[in-house]
C-alpha positions as CSV (number, residue, x, y, z in Angstrom):
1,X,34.5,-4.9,-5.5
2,X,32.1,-6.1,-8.7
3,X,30.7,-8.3,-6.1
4,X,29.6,-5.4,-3.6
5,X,28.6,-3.6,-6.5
6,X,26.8,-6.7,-7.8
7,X,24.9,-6.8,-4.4
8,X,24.2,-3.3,-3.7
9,X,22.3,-3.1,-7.5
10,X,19.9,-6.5,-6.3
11,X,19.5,-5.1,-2.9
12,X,18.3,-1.6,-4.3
13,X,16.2,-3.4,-6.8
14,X,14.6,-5.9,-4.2
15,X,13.6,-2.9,-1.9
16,X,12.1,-0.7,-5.0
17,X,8.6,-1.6,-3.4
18,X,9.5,0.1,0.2
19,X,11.4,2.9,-1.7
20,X,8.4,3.6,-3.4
21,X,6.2,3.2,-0.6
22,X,8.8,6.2,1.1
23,X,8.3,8.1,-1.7
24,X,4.3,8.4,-2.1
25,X,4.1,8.6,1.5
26,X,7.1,11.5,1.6
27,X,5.6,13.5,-1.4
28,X,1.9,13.6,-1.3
29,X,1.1,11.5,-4.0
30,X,-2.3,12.3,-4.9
31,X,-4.2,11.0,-8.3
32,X,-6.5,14.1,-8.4
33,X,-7.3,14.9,-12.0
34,X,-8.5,18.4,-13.3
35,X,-11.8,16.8,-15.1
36,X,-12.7,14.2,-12.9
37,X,-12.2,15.2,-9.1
38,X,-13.9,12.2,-7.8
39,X,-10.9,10.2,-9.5
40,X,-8.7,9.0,-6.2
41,X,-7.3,6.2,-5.1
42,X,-5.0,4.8,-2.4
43,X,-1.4,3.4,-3.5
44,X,-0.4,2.9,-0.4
45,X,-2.7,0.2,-0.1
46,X,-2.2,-1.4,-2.7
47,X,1.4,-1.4,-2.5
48,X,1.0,-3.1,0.9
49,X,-1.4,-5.0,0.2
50,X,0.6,-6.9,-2.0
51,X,4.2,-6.6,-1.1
52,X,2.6,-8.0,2.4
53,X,0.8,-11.1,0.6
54,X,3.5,-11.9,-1.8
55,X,6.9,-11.1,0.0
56,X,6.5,-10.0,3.7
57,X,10.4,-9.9,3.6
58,X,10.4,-6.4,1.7
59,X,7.9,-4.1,3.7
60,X,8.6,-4.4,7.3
61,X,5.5,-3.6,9.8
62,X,7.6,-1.2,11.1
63,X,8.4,0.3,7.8
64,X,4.8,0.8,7.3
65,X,4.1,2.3,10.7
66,X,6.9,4.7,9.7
67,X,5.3,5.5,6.0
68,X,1.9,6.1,7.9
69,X,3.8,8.9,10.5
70,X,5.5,10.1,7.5
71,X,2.3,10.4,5.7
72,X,0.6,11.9,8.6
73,X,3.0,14.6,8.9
74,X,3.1,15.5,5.8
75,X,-0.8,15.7,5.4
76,X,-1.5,17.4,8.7
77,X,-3.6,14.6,10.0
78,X,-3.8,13.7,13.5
79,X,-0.7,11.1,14.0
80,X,-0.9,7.5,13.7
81,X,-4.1,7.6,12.1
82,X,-2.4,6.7,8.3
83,X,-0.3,4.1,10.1
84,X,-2.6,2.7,12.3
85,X,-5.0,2.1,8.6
86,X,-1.8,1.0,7.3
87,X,-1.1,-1.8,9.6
88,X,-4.9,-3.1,9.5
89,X,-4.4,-3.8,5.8
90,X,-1.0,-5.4,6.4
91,X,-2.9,-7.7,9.2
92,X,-5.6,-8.6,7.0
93,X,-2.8,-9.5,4.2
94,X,-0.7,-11.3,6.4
95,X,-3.7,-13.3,7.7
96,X,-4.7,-13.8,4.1
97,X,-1.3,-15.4,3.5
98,X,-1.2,-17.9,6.3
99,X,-4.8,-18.7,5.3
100,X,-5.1,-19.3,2.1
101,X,-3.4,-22.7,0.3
102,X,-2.9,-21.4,-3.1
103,X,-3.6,-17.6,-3.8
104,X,-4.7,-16.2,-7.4
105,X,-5.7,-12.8,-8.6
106,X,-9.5,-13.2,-8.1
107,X,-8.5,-14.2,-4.3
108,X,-6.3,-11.4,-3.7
109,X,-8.7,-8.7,-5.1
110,X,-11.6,-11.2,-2.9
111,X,-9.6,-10.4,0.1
112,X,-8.5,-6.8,-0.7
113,X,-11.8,-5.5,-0.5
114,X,-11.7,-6.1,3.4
115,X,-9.0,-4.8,3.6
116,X,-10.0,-1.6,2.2
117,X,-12.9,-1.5,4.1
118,X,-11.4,-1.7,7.4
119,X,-8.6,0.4,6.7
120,X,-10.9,3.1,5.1
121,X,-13.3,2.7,8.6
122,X,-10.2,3.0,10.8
123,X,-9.1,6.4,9.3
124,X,-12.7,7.5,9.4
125,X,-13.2,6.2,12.7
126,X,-9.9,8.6,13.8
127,X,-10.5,11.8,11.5
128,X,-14.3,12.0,12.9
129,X,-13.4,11.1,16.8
130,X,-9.7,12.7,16.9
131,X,-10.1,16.0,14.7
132,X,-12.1,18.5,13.6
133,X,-11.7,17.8,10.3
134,X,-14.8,17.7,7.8
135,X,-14.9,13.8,6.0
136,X,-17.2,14.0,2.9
137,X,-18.3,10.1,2.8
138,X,-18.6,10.1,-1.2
139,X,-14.7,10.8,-1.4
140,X,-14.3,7.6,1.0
141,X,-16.5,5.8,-1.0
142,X,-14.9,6.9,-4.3
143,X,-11.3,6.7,-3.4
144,X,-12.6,2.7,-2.1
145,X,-14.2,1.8,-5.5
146,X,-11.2,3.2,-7.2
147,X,-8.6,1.3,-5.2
148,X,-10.2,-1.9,-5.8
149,X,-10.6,-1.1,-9.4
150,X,-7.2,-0.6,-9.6
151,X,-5.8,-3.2,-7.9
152,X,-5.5,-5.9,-10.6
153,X,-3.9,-3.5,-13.1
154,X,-1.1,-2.6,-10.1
155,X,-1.2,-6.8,-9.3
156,X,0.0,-7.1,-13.5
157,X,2.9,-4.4,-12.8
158,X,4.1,-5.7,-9.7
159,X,3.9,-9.2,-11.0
160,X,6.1,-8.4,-13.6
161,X,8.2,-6.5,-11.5
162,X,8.8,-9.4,-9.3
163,X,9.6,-11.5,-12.4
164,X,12.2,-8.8,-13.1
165,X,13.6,-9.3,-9.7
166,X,13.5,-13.0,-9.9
167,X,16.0,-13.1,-13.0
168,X,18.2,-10.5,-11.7
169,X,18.9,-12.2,-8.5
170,X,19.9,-15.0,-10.1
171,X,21.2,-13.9,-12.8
């Protein structure tokens, strides 16, 4: 039975990345601030970003195709258009990995600016051709700087959250 138990707790902390991932997507995580309301940026890609560079085994591509309809849904946009961005950045990770010999910080964030670029230009691409929703570019732009501002603070944090996992596993 402590063996199950002993399981089920690694397994729960080894999938904290998708459950998180579930959770921004599921409540409409938004980093809006009162004073500054050009202040956004985009978790979701950064959490796949990374969880796809550094341990593909936790966010499934269909996981993240699900997150993006969830996300979708939730938002009101027209479907597939979150998960279709969503699975751009995971190809552009996933290619990253299989490129690259030895990967560092300054070569992730490098790399993640692509990403963001053609995940950002794929949502536009579907907003402006698939609804009649109004896009203001400087929020695209903003939300793009901030992400890949971002990112190496997120890259600490989940760096020392895979460190954590690393020593409970075995532990």
């Amino acid at each position: 039975m402590a063996l199950i138990f002993k399981n089920f707790k690694e397994n729960i902390f080894r999938l904290g990345p998708l459950i998180l991932l579930v959770y921004i997507c599921i409540s409409e995580f938004h980093t809006q601030f009162y004073y500054w309301e050009i202040f956004s940026f985009n978790l979701q890609f950064i959490i796949i970003y990374y969880w796809i560079l550094r341990d593909p085994s936790i966010l499934g591509y269909g996981f993240i195709f699900l997150c993006g309809l969830f996300n979708d849904v939730i938002l009101s946009l027209p479907l597939a258009t979150s998960a279709m961005s969503y699975l751009f950045v995971s190809l552009v990770a996933a290619y990253v990995r299989n490129a690259t010999v030895r990967s560092s910080l300054f070569t992730d964030w490098f790399t993640f600016v692509v990403a963001i670029l053609i995940g950002n230009f794929i949502y536009f691409f579907l907003i402006s051709n698939f609804s009649n929703g109004n896009i203001k570019y400087d929020d695209i732009f903003y939300n793009s700087l901030f992400t890949f501002i971002l990112y190496p603070v997120f890259w600490g944090v989940f760096e020392l959250y895979k460190k954590l996992i690393f020593v409970r596993v075995n532990a």
